[in-house]
C-alpha positions, 0 to 999 in steps of 0.5 A, a space after each residue: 827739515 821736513 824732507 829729513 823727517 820724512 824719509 825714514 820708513 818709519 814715522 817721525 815723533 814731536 814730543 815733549 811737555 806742554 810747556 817748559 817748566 824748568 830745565 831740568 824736567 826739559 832735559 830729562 824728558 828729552 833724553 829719555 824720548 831721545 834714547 828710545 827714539 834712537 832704538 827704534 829708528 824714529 826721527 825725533 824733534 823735542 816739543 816745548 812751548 816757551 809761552 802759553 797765549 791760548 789758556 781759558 782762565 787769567 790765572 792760568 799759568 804761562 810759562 817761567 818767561 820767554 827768554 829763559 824758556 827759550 835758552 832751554 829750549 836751545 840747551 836741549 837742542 845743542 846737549 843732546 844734538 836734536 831739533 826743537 819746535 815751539 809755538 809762536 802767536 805774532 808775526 814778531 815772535 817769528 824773528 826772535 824764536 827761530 834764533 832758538 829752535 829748529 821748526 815754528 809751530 802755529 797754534 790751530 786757532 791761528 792758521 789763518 793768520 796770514 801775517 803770522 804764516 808769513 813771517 814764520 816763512 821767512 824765517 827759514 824755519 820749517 813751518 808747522 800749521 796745526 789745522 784750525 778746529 774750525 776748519 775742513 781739511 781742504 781748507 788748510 791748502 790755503 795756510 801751505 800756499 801761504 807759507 810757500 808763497 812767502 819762500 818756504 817749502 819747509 811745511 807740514 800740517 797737524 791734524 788735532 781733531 775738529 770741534 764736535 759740540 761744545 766740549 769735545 773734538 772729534 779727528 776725521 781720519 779722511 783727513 790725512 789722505 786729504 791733507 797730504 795732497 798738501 804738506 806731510 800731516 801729522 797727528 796730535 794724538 793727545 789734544 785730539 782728546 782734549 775736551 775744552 770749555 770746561 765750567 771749570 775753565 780748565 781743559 779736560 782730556 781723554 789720556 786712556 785713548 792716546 795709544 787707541 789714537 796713536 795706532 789709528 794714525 799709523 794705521 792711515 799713513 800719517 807722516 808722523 805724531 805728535 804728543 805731550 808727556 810729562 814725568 807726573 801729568 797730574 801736576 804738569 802746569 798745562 793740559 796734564 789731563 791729556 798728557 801721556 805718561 812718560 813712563 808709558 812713552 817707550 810701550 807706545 812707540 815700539 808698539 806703533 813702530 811694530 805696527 809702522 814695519 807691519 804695514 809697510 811690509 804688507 805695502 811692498 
């Protein structure tokens, strides 16, 4: 799949809320993403985790349970004929996920995990590893060799800023370059501007510097971004203080498209 995504000149996009909160909310933001995707010639995979694991407080919320949430996932595949990615946290998701959606995405804090990376390999499914906040970019070779090791070519890596303090991240665009040495890279633009470890215990977040993130990704060659939205981010279940707007969805990406065609023509 990632060889299909990569061979538009323009970026490709993952994008959709944080996590599947309802059907409805799952195909409406799916057709909307996917009709101005379209327009714009922007290979389009619709995001939605179907758990949440990594969350600071015990009370915070999860998901509506894994098998309804993966049957969304799977009615917005088969409505709207486009692929899904989801996040999988043990080698024994791997199996059951990839029955429903097209790519298995591992969170950064579990990059590692070569018992995970393993078993999602040998689903088939393209694999996507998010960089470990904690980690150099040359160190992420090591989770691709993983993955291919295990018979899967199928690979790509996010880049999602690394820990700047305590409470903030920071993204080093030397990373693309370096990264693509490995696998295509994509950029998280939006929790690049989380700000986690909140006393609040609720992550905090940056949303006015998504567009500002989105067209320095361009700008450097990443293969393709990454971002949650949602129709109301004040009342999302999960990391709304990131989230993009979905109303602003269609001004970003014809103006990072505008800006992908710009640097291509200065390329030839």
């Amino acid at each position: 799949m990632i060889q299909q995504l990569t061979s538009s000149e323009q970026f490709f996009l993952l994008a959709g809320p944080c996590v599947i909160e309802g059907e409805q909310m799952a195909l409406d933001i799916a057709e909307q993403a996917m009709n101005i995707t379209s327009r714009l010639g922007i290979p389009y995979v619709f995001k939605g985790s179907y758990r949440k694991a990594n969350r600071s407080r015990i009370d915070s919320f999860t998901g509506i349970g894994d098998e309804k949430a993966l049957k969304i996932l799977r009615k917005v595949r088969e409505t709207f004929n486009i692929p899904v990615v989801t996040d999988i946290h043990t080698a024994e998701e791997a199996p059951i996920a990839a029955e429903y959606v097209d790519v298995l995405q591992i969170p950064a804090f579990l990059c590692r995990q070569t018992d995970l990376l393993v078993a999602a390999a040998r689903t088939g499914r393209m694999v996507n590893i998010k960089k470990g906040q904690f980690l150099s970019p040359d160190a992420m070779q090591f989770a691709v060799q993983k993955v291919r090791e295990a018979g899967n070519d199928d690979v790509a890596i996010t880049e999602r800023g690394t820990t700047f303090g305590y409470q903030d991240l920071m993204v080093d665009f030397r990373g693309v370059k370096v990264m693509q040495q490995y696998a295509p890279v994509i950029v998280d633009i939006t929790h690049s501007l989380q700000q986690p470890n909140q006393t609040k215990g609720v992550t905090g977040g940056q949303p006015e510097f998504i567009e500002l993130m989105a067209r320095a990704s361009i700008a450097v060659g990443a293969d393709g971004l990454f971002l949650e939205t949602h129709q109301d981010p004040s009342v999302a279940k999960s990391d709304g203080a990131n989230m993009l707007r979905l109303d602003l969805l269609e001004g970003l990406l014809t103006r990072c498209a505008t800006l992908r065609r710009t640097i291509n023509q200065l390329s030839k």
